[in-house]
C-alpha positions as CSV (number, residue, x, y, z in Angstrom):
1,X,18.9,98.2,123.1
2,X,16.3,95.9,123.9
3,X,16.0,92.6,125.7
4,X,16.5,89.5,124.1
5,X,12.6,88.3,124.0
6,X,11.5,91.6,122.2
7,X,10.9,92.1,118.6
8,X,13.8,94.2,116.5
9,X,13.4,97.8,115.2
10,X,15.1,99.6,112.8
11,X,13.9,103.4,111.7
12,X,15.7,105.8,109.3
13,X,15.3,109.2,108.6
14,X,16.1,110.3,105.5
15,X,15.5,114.1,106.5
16,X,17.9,113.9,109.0
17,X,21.6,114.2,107.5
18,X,24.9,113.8,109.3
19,X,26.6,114.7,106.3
20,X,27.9,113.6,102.7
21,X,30.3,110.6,102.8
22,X,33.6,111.3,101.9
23,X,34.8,109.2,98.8
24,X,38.0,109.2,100.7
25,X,36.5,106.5,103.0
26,X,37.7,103.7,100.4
27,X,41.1,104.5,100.4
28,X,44.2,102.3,100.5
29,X,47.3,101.9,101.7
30,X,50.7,100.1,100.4
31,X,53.8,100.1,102.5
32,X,57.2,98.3,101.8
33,X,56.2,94.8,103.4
34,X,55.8,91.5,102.4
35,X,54.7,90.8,98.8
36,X,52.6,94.6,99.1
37,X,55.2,96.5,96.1
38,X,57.1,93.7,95.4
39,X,55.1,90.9,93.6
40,X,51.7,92.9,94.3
41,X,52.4,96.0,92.1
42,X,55.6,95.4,90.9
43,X,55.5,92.1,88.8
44,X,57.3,88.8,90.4
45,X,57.8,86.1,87.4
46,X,54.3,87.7,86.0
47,X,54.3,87.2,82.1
48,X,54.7,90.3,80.5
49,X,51.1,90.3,79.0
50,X,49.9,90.6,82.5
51,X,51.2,93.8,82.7
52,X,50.2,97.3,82.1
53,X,52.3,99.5,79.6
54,X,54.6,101.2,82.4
55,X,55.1,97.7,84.0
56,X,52.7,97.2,86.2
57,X,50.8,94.3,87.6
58,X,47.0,94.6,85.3
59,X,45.0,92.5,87.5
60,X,45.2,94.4,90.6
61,X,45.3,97.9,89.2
62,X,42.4,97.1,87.3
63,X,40.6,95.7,90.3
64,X,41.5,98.9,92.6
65,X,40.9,101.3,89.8
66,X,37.8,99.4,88.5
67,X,36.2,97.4,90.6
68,X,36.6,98.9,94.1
69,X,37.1,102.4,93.0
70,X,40.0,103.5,95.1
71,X,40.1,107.0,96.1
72,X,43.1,107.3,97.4
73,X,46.3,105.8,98.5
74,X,48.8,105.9,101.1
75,X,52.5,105.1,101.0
76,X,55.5,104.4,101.5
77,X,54.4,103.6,105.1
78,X,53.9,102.5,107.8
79,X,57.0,101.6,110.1
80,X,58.8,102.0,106.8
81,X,58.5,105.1,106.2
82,X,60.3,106.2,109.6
83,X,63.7,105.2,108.1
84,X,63.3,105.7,104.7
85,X,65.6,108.2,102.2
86,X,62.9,109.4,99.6
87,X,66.2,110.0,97.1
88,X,67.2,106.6,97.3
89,X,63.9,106.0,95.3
90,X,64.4,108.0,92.6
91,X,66.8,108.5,89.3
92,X,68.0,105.3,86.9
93,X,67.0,102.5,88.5
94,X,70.4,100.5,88.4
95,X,71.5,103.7,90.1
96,X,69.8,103.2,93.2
97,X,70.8,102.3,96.7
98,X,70.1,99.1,98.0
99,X,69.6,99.7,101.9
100,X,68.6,97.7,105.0
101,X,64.9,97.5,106.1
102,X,64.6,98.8,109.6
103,X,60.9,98.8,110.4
104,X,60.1,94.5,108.8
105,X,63.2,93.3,107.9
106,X,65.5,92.1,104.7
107,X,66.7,94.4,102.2
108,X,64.8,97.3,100.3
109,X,65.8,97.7,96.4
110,X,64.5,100.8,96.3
111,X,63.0,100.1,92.7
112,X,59.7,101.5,93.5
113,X,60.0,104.6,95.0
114,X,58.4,108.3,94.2
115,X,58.1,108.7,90.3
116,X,56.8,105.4,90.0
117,X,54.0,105.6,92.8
118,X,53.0,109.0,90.8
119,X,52.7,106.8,87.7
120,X,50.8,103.9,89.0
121,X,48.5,106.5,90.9
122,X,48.5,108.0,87.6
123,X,47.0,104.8,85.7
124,X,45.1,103.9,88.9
125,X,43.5,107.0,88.5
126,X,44.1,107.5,92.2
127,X,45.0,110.4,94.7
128,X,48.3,109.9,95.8
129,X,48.6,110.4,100.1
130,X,52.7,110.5,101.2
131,X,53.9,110.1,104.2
132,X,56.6,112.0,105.9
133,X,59.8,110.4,107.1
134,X,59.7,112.1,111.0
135,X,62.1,109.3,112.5
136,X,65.0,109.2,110.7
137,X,64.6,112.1,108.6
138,X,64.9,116.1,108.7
139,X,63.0,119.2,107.8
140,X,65.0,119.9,105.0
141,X,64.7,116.5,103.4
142,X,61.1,116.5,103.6
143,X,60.8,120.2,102.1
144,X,63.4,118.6,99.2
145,X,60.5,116.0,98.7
146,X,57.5,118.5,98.5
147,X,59.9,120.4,96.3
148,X,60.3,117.7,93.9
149,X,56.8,116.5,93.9
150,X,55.1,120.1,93.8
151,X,57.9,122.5,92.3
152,X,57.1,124.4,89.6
153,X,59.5,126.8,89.5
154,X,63.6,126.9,88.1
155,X,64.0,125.2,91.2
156,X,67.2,122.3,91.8
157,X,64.5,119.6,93.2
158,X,61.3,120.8,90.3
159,X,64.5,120.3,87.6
160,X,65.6,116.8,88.9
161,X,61.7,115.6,88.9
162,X,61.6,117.3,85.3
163,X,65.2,115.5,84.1
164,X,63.6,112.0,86.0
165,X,60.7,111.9,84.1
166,X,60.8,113.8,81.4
167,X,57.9,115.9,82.1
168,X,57.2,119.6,83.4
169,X,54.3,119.2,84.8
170,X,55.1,118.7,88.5
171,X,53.4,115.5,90.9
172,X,50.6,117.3,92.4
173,X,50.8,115.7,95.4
174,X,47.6,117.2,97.9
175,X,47.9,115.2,101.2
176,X,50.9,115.0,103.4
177,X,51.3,113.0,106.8
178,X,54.0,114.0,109.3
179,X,55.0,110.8,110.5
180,X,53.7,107.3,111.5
181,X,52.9,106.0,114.8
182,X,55.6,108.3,116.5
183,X,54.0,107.1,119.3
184,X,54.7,103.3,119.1
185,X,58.2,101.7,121.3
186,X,58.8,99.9,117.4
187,X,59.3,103.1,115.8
188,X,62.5,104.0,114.5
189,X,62.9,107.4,115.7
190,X,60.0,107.8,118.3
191,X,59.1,110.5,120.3
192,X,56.8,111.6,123.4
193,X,53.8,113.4,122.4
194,X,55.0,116.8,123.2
195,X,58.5,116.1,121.5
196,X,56.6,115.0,118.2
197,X,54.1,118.0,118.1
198,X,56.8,120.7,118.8
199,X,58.8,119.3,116.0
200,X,55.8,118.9,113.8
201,X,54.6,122.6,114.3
202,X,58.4,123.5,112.6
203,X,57.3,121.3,110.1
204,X,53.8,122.3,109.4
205,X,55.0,126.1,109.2
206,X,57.9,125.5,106.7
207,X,55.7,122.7,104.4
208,X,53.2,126.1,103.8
209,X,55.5,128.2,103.2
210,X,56.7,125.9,100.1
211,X,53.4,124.8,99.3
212,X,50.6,126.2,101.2
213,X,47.7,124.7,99.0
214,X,49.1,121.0,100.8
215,X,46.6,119.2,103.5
216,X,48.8,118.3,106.1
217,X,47.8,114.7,108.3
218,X,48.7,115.1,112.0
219,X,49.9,111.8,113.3
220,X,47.3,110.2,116.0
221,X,47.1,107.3,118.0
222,X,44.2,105.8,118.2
223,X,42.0,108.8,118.6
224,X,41.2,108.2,122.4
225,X,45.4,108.2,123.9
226,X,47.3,110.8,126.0
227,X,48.9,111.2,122.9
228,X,46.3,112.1,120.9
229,X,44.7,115.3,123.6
230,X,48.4,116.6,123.7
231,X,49.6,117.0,120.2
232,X,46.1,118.0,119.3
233,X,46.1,120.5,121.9
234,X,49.8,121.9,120.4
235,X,49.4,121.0,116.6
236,X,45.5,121.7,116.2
237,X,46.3,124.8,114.3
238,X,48.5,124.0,112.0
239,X,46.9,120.9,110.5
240,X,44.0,120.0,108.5
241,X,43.4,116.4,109.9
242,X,44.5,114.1,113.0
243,X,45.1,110.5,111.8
244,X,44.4,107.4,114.1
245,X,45.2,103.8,113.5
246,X,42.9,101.0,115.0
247,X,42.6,97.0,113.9
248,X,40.0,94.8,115.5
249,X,40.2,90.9,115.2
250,X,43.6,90.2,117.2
251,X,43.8,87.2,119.3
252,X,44.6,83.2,118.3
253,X,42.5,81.9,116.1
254,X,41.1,78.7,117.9
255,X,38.8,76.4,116.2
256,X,37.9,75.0,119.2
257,X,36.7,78.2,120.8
258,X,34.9,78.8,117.7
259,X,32.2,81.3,119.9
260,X,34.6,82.7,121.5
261,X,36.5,83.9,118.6
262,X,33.8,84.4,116.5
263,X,32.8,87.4,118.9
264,X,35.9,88.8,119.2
265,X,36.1,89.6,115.5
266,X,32.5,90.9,114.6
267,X,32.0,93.3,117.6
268,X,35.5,94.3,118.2
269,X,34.5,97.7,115.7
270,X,32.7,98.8,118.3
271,X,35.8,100.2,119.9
272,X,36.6,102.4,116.5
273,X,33.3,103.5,117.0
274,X,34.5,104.4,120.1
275,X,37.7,106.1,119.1
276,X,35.9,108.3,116.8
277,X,33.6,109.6,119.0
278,X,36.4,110.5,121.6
279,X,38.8,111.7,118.8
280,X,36.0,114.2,117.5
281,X,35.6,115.7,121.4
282,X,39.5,116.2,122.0
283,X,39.4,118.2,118.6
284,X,37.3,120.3,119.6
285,X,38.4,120.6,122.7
286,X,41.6,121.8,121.2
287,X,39.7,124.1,118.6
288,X,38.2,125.8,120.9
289,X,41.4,126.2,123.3
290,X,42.9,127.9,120.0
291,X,40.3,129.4,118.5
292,X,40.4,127.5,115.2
293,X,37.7,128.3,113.2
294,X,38.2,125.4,110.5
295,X,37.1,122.2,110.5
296,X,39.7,119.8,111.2
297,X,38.8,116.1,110.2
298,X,40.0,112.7,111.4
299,X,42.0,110.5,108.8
300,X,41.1,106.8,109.8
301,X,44.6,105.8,107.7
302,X,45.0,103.1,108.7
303,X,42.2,100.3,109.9
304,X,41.3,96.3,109.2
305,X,40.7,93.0,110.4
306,X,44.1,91.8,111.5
307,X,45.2,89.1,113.6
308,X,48.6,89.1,114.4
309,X,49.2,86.0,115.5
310,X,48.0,85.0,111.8
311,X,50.0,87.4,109.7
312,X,53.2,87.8,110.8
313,X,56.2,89.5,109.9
314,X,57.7,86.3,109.0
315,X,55.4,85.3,106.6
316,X,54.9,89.1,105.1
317,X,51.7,89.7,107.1
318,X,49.2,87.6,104.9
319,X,46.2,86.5,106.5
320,X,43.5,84.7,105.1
321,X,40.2,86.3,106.1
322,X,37.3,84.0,107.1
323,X,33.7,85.0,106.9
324,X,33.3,86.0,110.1
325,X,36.0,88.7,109.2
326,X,33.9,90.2,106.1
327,X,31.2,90.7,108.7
328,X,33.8,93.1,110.9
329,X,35.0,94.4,107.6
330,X,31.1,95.8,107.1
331,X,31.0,96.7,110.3
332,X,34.0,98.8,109.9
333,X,32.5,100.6,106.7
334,X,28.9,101.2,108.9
335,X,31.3,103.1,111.3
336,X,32.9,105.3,109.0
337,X,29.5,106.0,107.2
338,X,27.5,107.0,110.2
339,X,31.0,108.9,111.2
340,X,30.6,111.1,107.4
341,X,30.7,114.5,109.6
342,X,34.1,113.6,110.7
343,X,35.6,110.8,109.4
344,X,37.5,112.1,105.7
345,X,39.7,109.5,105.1
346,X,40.0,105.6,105.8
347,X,42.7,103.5,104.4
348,X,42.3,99.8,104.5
349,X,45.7,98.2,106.0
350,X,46.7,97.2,102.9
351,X,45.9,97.2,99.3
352,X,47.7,94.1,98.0
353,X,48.5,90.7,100.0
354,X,49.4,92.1,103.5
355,X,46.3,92.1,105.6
356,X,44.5,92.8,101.9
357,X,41.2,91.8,100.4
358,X,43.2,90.8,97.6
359,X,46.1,87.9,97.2
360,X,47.9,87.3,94.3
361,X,49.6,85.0,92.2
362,X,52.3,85.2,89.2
363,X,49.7,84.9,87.1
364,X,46.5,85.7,88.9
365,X,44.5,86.7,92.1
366,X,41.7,85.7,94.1
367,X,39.5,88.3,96.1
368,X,39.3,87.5,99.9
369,X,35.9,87.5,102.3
370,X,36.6,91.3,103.4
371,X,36.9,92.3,99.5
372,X,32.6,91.7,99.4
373,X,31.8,94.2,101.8
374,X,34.6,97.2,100.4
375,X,32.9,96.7,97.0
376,X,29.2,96.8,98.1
377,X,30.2,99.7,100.3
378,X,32.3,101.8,97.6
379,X,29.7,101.1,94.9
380,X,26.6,101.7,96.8
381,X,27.2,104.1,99.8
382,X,29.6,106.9,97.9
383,X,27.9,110.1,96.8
384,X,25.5,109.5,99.3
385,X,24.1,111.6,102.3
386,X,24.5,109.5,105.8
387,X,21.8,109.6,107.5
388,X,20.3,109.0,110.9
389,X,19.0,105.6,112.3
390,X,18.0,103.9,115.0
391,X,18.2,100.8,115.4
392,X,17.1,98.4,118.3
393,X,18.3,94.3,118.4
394,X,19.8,91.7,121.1
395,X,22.7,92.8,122.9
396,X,25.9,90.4,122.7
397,X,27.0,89.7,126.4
398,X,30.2,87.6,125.1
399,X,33.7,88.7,125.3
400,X,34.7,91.4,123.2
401,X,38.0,92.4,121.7
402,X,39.0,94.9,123.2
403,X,37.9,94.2,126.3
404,X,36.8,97.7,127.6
405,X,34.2,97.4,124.7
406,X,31.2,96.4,126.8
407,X,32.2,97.9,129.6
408,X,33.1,101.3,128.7
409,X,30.6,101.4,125.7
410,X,28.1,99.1,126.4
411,X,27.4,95.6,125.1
412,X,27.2,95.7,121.8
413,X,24.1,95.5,119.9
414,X,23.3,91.9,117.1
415,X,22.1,94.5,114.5
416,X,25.0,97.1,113.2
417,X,23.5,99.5,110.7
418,X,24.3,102.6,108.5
419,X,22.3,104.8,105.7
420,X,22.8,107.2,103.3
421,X,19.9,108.9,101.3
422,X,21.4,108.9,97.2
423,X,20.0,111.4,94.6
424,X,21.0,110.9,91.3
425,X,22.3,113.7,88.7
426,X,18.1,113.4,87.3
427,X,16.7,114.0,90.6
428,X,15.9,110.1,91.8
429,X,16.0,109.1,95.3
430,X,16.9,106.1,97.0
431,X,17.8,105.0,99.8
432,X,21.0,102.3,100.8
433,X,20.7,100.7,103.9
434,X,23.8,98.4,105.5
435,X,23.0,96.2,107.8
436,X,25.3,93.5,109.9
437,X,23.7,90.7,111.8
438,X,26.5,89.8,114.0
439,X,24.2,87.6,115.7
440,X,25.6,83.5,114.8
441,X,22.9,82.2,115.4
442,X,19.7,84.1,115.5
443,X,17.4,85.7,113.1
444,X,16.1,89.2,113.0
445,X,12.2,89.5,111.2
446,X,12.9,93.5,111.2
447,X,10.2,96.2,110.7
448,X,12.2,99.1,108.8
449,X,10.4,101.8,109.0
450,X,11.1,105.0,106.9
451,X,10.6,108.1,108.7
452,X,10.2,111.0,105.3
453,X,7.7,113.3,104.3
454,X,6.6,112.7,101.0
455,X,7.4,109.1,100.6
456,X,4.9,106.8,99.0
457,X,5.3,103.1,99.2
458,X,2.8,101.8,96.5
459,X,1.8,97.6,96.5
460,X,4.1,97.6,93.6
461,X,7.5,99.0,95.8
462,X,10.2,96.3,95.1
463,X,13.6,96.5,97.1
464,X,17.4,95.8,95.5
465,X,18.8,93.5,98.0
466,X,22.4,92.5,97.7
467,X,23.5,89.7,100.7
468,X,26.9,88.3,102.3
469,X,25.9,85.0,103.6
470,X,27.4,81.5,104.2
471,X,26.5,78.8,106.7
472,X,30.3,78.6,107.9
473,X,31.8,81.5,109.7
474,X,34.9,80.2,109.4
475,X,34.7,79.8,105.4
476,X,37.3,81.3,103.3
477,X,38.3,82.3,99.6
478,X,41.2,80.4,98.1
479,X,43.0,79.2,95.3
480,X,40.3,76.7,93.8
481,X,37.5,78.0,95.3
482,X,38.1,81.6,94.7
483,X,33.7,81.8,95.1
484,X,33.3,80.1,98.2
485,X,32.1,82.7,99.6
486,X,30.5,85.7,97.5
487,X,27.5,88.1,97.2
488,X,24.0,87.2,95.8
489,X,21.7,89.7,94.8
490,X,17.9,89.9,93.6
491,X,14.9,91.9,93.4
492,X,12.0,91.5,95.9
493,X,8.4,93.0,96.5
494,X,9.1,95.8,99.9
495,X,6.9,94.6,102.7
496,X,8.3,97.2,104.8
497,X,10.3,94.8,106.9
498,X,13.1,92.1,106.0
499,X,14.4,89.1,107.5
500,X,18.2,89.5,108.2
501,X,19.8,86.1,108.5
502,X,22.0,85.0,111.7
503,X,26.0,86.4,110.6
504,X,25.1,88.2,107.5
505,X,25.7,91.0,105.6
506,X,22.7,92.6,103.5
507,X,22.7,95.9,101.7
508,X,19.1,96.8,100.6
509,X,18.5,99.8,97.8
510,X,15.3,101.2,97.8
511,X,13.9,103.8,95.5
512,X,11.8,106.5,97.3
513,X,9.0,107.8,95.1
């Protein structure tokens, strides 16, 4: 850190690896809420040409599958999941059970449930992630679902999935959670720590025994809880990750405390910074306890920028994100990236209207602030190495959100960066670098120095640089003026420094010869 009269510094060492970034990192998330299924996959009064084949809403699978290259996805839940019958969701659908909504509210139709998630994942070309009823429901259901997604024997649950969709081949489903948030008072069904991690060692042993190539989620808190040190140090063995759930940006939005609330939202990542770090010591506190030789991972599953006095249960949890708000959303994806030796999985909270980069329409959709900095992140940072940097700037003295922020972690520094070192299939090397001015209102003239062996950087060097910028921090996407705020990109002589602008977003690709 440095004071506020010194010049900035940023260095990267390419020869230094954390380790590869997961492409798990730009996962998703859908959950039974608001207009997420119902309207955002499923169409609402969408003409049928905007559809896929299978029924499907075209314009956001294409943008998932497409544009932001979604990994993964998570569903059914969420708070839904912990009351949720998984058969309710399959068969004909003028067969199924229409039930109360526990965990939001209303009424659930149950006409997307398992078969269709595996088809849309399908078409998505996605990895689908399921989550566990552990509130409401029992062993035996949950070993009835594994059954039916995984079966592949003469098996009553394999045959139903086989007779449902009139194929053999079974789902392939990979990743499991047990449970959501057992921890939180809201839950239907929760549990104290050691309650939830004696029952979810049963679990864990009977889900292996009918599948044992699954990768079981262990349900976290917020990686830094009670919670989390004591089912870690009961369930640690039997799992393969420990999920935690952060979002940063909460508080009223107040125009008239614009500074205030402008610093709330872009520093507030700090404290999931935090969390990992805290997270990774309790599991290998518990490792070591039980002498657990393999690597156990932390699934970020669920994460964002949500303010929840903003989107609310009433009106289906849709926010609409300012700029300010893409800024945290890069600052998110710098965590996660300079997290790669721990961090697997992060699913953005959600994929489709509710706290989404994406709102939609009948007929169309617009792409929010946040959606900028997932799409420069999944296209330029995946299949990367992360790599080390340091980087020095102001520190903001401001309030933070969470409060403990500066206090417990320090005050967080203007510049938020994160690299990773890219060679392509033919051997060429270059070098991403993602870098957050959080700063409103100053400048940073930054050397960026590039420590490699090696490395030539001829007269001729010119950098890729693609920048989030707008003069309004409160500016927003919308219907109308779905550009307002959007990503420009050029091609510029290297210098061996840049000029990061006061609350922007720059991502600057640089080939290394």
């Amino acid at each position: 850190m440095m004071d506020a009269d010194q010049s900035p510094r940023l260095d990267i060492f390419p020869s230094s690896p954390i380790a590869p970034v997961s492409p798990l990192l730009f996962s998703g998330f859908l959950e039974h809420l608001g207009r997420c299924i119902y309207g955002g996959i499923l169409p609402a009064k969408t003409p049928k040409e905007l559809l896929t084949a299978e029924g499907f809403r075209k314009d956001v699978l294409e943008v998932l599958r497409d544009e932001l290259g979604v990994p993964m996805v998570r569903w059914p839940g969420g708070n839904y999941v912990s009351s949720y019958k998984w058969e309710d969701g399959i068969g004909a659908l003028e067969m199924r059970k229409r039930r109360p909504e526990l965990a939001w509210g209303g009424e659930e139709s149950n006409q997307f449930g398992t078969d269709e998630f595996i088809t849309w994942c399908k078409v998505a070309k996605i990895e689908p992630y399921i989550v566990l009823n552990m509130g409401t429901g029992t062993l035996e259901e949950a070993l009835h679902w594994i059954e039916y997604c995984n079966g592949t024997g003469d098996t009553y649950y394999a045959n139903l999935r086989r007779k449902n969709t009139g194929r053999d081949a079974p789902h392939g489903v990979k990743y499991w959670g047990l449970g959501n948030e057992v921890w939180g008072e809201w839950q239907v069904g929760q549990q104290t720590a050691s309650e939830y991690a004696a029952k979810a060692r049963q679990w864990a042993h009977a889900i292996k025994l009918i599948d044992p190539s699954v990768k079981l989620v262990g349900c976290g808190e917020a990686g830094l809880n009670d919670w989390d040190g004591v089912v870690l140090d009961i369930l640690v063995d039997k799992i393969d990750m420990h999920s935690i759930h952060l979002y940063t940006g909460f508080g009223p939005r107040d125009r008239s405390q614009t500074d205030r609330e402008y610093g709330r939202t872009v520093y507030g990542p700090d404290a999931a910074e935090y969390s990992i770090e805290i997270c990774k010591g309790l599991i290998n506190k518990a490792r070591f306890n039980k002498a657990v030789r393999k690597p156990i991972k932390i699934a970020f599953d669920e994460y964002g920028v949500w303010d929840e006095t903003v989107g609310t249960p009433q009106n289906g949890l849709e926010q609409f994100y300012t700029f300010a708000d893409a800024l945290a959303m890069a600052s998110w994806l710098n965590v996660f990236v300079r997290h790669a030796d721990i961090v697997e999985i992060a699913c953005i909270a959600q994929s489709v209207n509710v706290i989404s980069p994406l709102i939609v329409s009948p007929t169309g959709l617009f792409r929010q602030t946040i959606f900028h900095p997932l799409y420069l992140f999944s296209r330029y940072m995946r299949g990367g190495v992360s790599v080390r940097i340091a980087a020095s700037s102001a520190a903001y003295s401001g309030e933070t959100l969470p409060q403990w922020i500066s206090s417990i972690k320090g005050h967080p520094a203007d510049l938020d960066v994160s690299a990773v070192l890219h060679t392509s299939e033919t051997g060429k090397r270059s070098l991403r670098i993602a870098v957050v001015n959080r700063s409103e209102n100053r400048s940073y003239q930054t050397p960026v120095r590039i420590a490699f062996e090696n490395v030539e950087m001829g007269e001729e060097q010119q950098v890729e640089a693609h920048e989030l910028w707008h003069e309004d921090v409160n500016a927003r996407n919308g219907w109308g003026h779905e550009q307002e705020v959007s990503v420009t990109t050029r091609v510029a002589p290297w210098s061996g420094s840049w000029t990061f602008r006061a609350h922007s977003f720059t991502l600057l690709v640089l080939d290394l010869r």
